[in-house]
Every structure is written in C-alpha cells, then in structure tokens.
C-alpha positions in Angstrom: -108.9 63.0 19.9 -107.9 65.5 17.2 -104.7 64.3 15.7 -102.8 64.5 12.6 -102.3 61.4 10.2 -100.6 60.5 6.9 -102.8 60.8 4.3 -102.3 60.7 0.4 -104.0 63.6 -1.7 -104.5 62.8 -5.6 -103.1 65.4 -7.7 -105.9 65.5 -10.0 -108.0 66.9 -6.8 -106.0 69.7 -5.7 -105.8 70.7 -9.8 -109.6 71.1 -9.5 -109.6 72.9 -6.9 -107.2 75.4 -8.7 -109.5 75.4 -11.4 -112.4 76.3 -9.7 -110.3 79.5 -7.9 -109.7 77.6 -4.5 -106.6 77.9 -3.3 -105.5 75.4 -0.8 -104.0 76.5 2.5 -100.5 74.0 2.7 -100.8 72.7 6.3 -98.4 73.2 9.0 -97.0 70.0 10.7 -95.0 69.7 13.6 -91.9 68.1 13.5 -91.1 64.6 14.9 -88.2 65.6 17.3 -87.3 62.0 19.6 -88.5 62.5 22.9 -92.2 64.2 21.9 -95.4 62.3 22.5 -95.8 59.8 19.7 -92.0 58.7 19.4 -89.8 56.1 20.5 -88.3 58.5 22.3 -91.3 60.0 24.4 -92.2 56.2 25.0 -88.7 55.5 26.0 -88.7 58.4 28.2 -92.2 57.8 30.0 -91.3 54.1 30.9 -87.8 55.5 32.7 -90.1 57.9 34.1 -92.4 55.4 35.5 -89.6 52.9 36.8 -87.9 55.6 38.6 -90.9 56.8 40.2 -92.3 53.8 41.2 -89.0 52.5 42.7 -88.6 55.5 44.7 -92.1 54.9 46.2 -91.3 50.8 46.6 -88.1 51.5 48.4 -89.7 55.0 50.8 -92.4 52.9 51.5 -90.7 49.6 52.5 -89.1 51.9 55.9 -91.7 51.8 58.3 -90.9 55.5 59.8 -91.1 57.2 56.4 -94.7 59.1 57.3 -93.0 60.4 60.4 -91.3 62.6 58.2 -93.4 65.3 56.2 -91.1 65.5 53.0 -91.0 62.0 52.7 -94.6 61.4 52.9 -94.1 64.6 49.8 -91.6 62.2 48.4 -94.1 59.3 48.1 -97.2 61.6 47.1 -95.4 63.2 44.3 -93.8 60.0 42.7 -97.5 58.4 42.9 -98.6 61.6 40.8 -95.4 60.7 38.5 -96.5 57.1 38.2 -99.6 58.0 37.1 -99.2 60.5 34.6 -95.9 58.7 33.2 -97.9 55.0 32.9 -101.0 57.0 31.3 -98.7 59.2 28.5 -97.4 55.7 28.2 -100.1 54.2 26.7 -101.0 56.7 24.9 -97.4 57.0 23.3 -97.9 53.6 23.0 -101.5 53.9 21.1 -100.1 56.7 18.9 -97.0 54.2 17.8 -99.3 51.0 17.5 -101.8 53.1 14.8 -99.3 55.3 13.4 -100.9 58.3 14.6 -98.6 61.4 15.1 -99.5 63.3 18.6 -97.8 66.9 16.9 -101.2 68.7 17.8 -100.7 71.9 19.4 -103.4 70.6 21.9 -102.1 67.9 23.0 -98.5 69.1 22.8 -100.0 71.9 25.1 -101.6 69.2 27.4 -98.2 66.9 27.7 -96.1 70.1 28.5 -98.4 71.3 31.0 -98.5 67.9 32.8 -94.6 67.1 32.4 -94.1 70.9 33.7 -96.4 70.2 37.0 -94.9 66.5 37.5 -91.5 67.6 37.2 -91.7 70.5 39.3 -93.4 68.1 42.3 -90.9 65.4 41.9 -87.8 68.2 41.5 -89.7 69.7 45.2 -90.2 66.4 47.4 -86.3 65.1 46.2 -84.8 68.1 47.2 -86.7 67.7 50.1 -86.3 64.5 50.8 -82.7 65.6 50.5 -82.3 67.4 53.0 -84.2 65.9 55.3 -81.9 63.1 54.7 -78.6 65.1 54.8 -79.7 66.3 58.5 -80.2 62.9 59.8 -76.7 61.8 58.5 -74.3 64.8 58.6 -75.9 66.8 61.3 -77.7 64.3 63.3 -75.4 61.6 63.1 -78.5 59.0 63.8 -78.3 56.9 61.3 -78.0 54.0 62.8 -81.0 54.3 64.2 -83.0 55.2 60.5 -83.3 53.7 57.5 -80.4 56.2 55.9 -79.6 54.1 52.8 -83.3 53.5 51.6 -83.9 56.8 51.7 -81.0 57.9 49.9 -81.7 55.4 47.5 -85.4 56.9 47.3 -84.3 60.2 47.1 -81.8 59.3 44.4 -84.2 57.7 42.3 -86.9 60.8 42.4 -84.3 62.6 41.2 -83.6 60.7 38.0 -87.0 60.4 37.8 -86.8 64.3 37.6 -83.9 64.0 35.1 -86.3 61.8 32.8 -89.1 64.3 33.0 -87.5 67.1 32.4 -86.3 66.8 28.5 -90.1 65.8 27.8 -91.3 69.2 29.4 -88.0 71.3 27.9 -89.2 69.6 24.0 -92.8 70.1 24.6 -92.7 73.7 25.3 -90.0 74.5 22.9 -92.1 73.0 20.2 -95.1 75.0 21.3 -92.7 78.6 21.0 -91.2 77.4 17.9 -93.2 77.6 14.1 
C-alpha cells in the first residue's frame, strides 16, 4: 500500500543536495479534513455506516414475507454490500490510526470515493424503494395489519441514515480529489 508517513529530513541533507545543483521538488500532501479515510472521523463514520446497515438487514430479515417483495429483497442486498464495504474501510481506518499512517493518497482517496459513490447510490436506490413499496401497503393498500408495516419502516428508515452516513464520506472524497 502506497501511503504517505511523517518522516523527519536533516537539514544538513537537503543543503547537499543544493550543493550539488539538485533541487528538491517540496511534496504535496493532502489535507486531513475529519471524515477522510485515516481520521477519527472516517472511522467514526464507517462504524455508523455499518450499524445502520446491518440493523436494517437484522430487522428486513426478521419478517418472514420480506423476499415476496422485490425491493426489499434490494433493501437487504444492498445494505449486505454496505456492511461489507463499511466493516472493511473500517479496519482499514482503523490500521491507518493504530500505525499513524495517513490514507491522503490520491489512490486510495480515488478508491474510497469510488466505493462510498457505488454504496451510497445502492443503499439511496433500495430505501427509496423500499419506501414506496412500503407507503403502498399502508396509505394505498390499507393492509397492514396483515404485514409487517413497522419493521419495515423501521428497515427502511435505517437504510436511509445509513445513506445519510455515506454520503459526507463520498461528498469529502471526491472534493478532495478536485481540489489541489
């Protein structure tokens, strides 16, 4: 993993390196903004992601008739792909805060926005969904005493701010790749 690190240059180096007509190129470094990979923040941000993902597939998937209805069978498919990828950038926030590493890379900023752009966008799709399938049975079906109306509410609710935690970690990934 190419990442960027600390690191201490002696003086007396970079004069010798003057000396001898090299010029040395000053590095660009990313800045530490809460909420990127590598931060309290990001960490902070994946684990809300994770617990609102995997609570809205606990609760869909304690109904029994949840796969009778495609967008909630969505629901469930795209919080599972949430889980995943908000546990994995977990531990990887989590490794970057442990050794002190700092995950400002343009590569892996790229990769993180990529996969919080995809995630979000899936989880955004199967709540909305989920939404309105969930709207019809109540308001325009009037059956739900015959469903499980309040678990999936509660489901649907929870994608959402599972949505609403993804989304700042997209919106700072791919404003740090636009800006210098």
């Amino acid at each position: 993993m190419n990442v960027s690190h600390a690191s201490v240059h002696p003086v007396v180096e970079a004069a010798n390196n003057e000396q001898n007509g090299v010029v040395p190129i000053p590095r660009v470094r990313m800045k530490d903004i809460q909420g990127m990979p590598g931060t309290v923040g990001g960490l902070s941000l994946r684990v809300s992601q994770f617990i609102f993902a995997a609570a809205a597939i606990s609760i869909m998937v304690s109904t029994n008739d949840f796969p009778s209805v495609t967008a909630f069978r969505y629901l469930v498919a795209a919080a599972g792909l949430q889980t995943l990828w908000s546990f994995l950038s977990a531990i990887i926030d989590i490794y970057a805060l442990l050794v002190r590493r700092s995950l400002q890379n343009s590569r892996v900023v790229r990769l993180f926005a990529i996969g919080d752009g995809v995630t979000s966008t899936l989880t955004f799709a199967a709540a909305c969904a989920s939404a309105g399938i969930t709207v019809l049975i109540d308001n325009d079906l009037e059956s739900c005493g015959q469903n499980h109306c309040v678990q999936f509410e509660t489901a649907t609710g929870m994608a959402f701010l599972c949505w609403f935690t993804t989304l700042p970690s997209f919106l700072l990934n791919f404003w740090s790749l636009a800006s210098p």
